[in-house]
C-alpha positions in Angstrom: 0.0 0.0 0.0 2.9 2.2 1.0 4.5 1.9 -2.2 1.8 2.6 -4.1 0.5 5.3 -2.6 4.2 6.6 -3.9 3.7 5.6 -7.3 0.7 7.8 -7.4 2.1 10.9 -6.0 5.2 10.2 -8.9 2.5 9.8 -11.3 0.6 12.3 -10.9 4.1 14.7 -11.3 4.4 13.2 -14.2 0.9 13.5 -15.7 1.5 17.6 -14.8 4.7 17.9 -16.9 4.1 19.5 -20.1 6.6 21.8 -21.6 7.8 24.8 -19.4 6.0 28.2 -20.6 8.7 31.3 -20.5 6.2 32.9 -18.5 6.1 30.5 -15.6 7.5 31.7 -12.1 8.0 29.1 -9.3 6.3 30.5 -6.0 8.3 32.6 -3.4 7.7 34.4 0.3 6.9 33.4 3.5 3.8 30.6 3.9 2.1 28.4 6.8 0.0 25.6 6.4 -2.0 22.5 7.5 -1.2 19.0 6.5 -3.1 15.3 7.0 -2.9 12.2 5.6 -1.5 8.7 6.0 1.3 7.2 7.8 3.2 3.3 7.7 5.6 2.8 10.2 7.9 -0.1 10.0 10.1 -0.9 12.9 13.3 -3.6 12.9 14.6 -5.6 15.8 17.8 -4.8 16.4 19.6 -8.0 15.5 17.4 -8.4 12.1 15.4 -11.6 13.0 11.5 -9.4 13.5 9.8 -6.8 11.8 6.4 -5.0 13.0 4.4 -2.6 11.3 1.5 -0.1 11.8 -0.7 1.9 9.4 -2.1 5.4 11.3 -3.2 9.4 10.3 -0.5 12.0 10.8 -1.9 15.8 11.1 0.2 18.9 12.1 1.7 22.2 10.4 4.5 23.9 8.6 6.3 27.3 7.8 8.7 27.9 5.5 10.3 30.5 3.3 10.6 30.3 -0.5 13.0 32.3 -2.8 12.0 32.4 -6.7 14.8 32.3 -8.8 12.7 32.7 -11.8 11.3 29.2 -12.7 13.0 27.3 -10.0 12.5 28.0 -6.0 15.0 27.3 -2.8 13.4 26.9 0.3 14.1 26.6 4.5 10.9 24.5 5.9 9.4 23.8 9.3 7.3 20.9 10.4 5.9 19.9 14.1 3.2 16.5 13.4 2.2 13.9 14.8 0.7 9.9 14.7 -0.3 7.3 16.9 1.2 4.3 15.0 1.4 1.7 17.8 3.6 -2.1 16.4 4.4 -5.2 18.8 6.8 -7.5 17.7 5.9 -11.4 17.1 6.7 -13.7 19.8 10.3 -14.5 18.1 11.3 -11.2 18.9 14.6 -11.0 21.5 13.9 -7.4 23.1 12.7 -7.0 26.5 10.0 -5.0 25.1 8.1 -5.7 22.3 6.1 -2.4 21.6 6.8 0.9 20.1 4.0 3.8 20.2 5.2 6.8 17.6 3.9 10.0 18.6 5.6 13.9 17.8 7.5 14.5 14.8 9.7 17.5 14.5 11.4 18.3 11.0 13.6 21.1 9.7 15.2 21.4 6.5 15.7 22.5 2.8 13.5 22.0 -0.3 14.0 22.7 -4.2 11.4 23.4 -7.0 10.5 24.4 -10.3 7.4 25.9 -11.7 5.4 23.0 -14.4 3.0 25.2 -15.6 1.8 28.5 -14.2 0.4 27.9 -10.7 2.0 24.0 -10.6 5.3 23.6 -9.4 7.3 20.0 -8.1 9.6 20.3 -5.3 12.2 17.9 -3.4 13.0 18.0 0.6 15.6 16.9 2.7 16.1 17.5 6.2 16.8 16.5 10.0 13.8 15.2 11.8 13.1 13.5 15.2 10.1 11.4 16.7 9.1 10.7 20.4 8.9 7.1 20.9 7.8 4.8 23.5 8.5 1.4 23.8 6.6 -1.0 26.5 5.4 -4.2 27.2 1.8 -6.0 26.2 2.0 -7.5 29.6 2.9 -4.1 31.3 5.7 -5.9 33.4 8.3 -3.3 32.3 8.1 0.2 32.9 7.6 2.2 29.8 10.8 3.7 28.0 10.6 7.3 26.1 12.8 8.0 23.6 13.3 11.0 21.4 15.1 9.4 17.8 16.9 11.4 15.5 16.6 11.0 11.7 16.3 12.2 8.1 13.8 12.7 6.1 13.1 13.1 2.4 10.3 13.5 -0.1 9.1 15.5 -3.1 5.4 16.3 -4.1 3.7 19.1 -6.1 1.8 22.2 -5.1 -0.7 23.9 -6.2 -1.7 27.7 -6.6 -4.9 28.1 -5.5 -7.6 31.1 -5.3 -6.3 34.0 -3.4 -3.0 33.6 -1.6 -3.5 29.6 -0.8 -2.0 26.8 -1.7 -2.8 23.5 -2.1 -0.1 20.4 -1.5 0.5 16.7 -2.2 3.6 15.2 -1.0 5.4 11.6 -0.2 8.1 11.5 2.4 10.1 8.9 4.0 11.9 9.4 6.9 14.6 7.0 8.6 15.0 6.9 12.6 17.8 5.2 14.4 18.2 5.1 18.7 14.9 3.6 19.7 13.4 3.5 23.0 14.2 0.0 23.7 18.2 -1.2 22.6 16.5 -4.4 21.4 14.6 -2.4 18.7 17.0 -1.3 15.9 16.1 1.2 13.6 12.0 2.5 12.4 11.4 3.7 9.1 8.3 5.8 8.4 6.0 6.5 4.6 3.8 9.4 4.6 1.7 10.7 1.9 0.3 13.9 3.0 -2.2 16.9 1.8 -2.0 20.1 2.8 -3.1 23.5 2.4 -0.9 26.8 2.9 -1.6 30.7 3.2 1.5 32.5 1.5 2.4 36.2 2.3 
């Protein structure tokens, strides 16, 4: 499902593509914005022998700055979002505690664009991000362990022009997280398609 959902942001890129007018300008200024969609979260024992997985929403906002350079944009973005994806390893799983609950997501970084068409641009993203984690047991016979992980993310979508001064968004990201809660759980990897809509100064 994950992957697919992908594919469809990808496509629908590509389906926006048509020749660059001389006329188009990518998007530039301050914005804010709203964002919701879907989240898969995938989280590996530390020694490679289980997997567990979760499918939840993920909601939250952003600001950002955008320079046009004519038909291409550079960007500085903020992010603070967040999930409930709760996974429990299988019974073959080594770790003292077999469940990890996601919850706030905090990203800062950089994004690059170029205008399609007038009022459609596509943009990538790359940037530092962290989630709160919390592993425990089903049982409840551990105490529960918080963790805040450290990662990197990176995505690309398209936006929008919209009536006015707002925006409209579609974006997949992926983001990679590493120092889990619990040392038996290795590394989580997360898939988000998201929608959003932005005001822009």
């Amino acid at each position: 499902m994950k992957k697919a959902l992908a594919l469809a942001v990808i496509g629908a890129g590509l389906a926006a593509t048509p020749a660059m007018a001389q006329d188009t300008r990518a998007p530039g200024g301050l914005y804010v914005g709203v964002l919701g969609g879907y989240e898969g979260v995938d989280v590996d024992a530390a020694d490679g022998n289980a997997t567990a997985s979760a499918d939840s929403a993920v909601y939250g906002i952003n600001a950002g700055y955008d320079l046009s350079l004519g038909s291409a944009f550079v960007g500085v973005e903020g992010e603070l979002s967040t999930s409930d994806g709760t996974t429990s390893f299988p019974d073959s799983f080594g770790g003292a505690r077999e469940g990890l609950e996601t919850g706030g997501q905090y990203y800062i970084g950089a994004r690059a664009g170029v205008a399609l068409t007038p009022g459609i641009a596509a943009y990538g993203k790359v940037g530092y991000t962290a989630l709160d984690t919390k592993a425990f047991t089903d049982s409840g016979s551990l105490d529960e362990l918080d963790e805040n992980a450290d990662g990197i993310r990176y995505g690309a979508g398209l936006q929008v022009q919209l009536p006015g001064p707002l925006e409209g968004r579609l974006e997949y990201r992926r983001s990679k997280y590493n120092d889990l809660a619990d040392a038996g759980q290795g590394d989580a990897t997360t898939d988000q398609v998201v929608a959003g809509l932005a005001l822009r100064f």
